[in-house]
N, C-alpha and C positions, 0 to 999 in steps of 0.2 A: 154923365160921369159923376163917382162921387168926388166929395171934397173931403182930404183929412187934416188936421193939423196937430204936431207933435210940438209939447212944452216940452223945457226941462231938460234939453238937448246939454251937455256939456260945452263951453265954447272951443275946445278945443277937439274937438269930435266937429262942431261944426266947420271951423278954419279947417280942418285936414279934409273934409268932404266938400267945402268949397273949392282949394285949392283942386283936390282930383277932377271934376267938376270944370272946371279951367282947363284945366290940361286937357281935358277928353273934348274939348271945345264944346260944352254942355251947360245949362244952367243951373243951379242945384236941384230945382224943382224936378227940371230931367232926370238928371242921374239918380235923383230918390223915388220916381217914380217908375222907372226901370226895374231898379234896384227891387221895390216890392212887387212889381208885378213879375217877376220873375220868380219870385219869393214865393207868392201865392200859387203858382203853377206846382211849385215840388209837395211832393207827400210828405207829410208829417209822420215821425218815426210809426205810431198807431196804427195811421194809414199803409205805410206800407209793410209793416206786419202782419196784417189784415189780409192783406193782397198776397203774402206770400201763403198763408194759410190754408188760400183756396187752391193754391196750385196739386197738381198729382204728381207722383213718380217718386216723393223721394217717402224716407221715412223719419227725416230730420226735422224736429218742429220750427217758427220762425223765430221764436225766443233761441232756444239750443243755438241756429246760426247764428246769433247775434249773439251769443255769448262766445262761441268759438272764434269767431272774428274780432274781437274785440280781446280776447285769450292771443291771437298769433299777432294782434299788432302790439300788443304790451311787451311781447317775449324779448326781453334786450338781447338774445343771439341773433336776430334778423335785422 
């Protein structure tokens, strides 16, 4: 396994991540290594733009979706 280590943390970014951290009956090391390993699993916008690219059947590009979705959730009538 590797080892990382983050400076610079705010201390209260850290208080509120120990605190969760407690409550979830965890140690902080836990929940931030959860935390990024879960992190690491999701696709990065790029990635899954990429991935929608290759798909067949439509004729909408992955940009256009991502611009229409991002058009219907700004629309303050919804």
């Amino acid at each position: 396994m590797a080892t990382l280590q983050v400076r610079n943390v705010s201390e209260d970014a850290a208080r509120r991540l120990r605190v969760r951290a407690a409550a979830n009956g965890q140690s902080l090391q836990e929940l931030l290594r959860l935390h990024l390993e879960e992190r690491a699993t999701q696709p990065t916008v790029a990635e899954w733009l990429a991935r929608i690219e290759t798909r067949r059947g439509g004729s909408l590009s992955g940009e256009d979706a991502v611009r229409l979705i991002r058009a219907d959730r700004d629309d303050p009538s919804r």
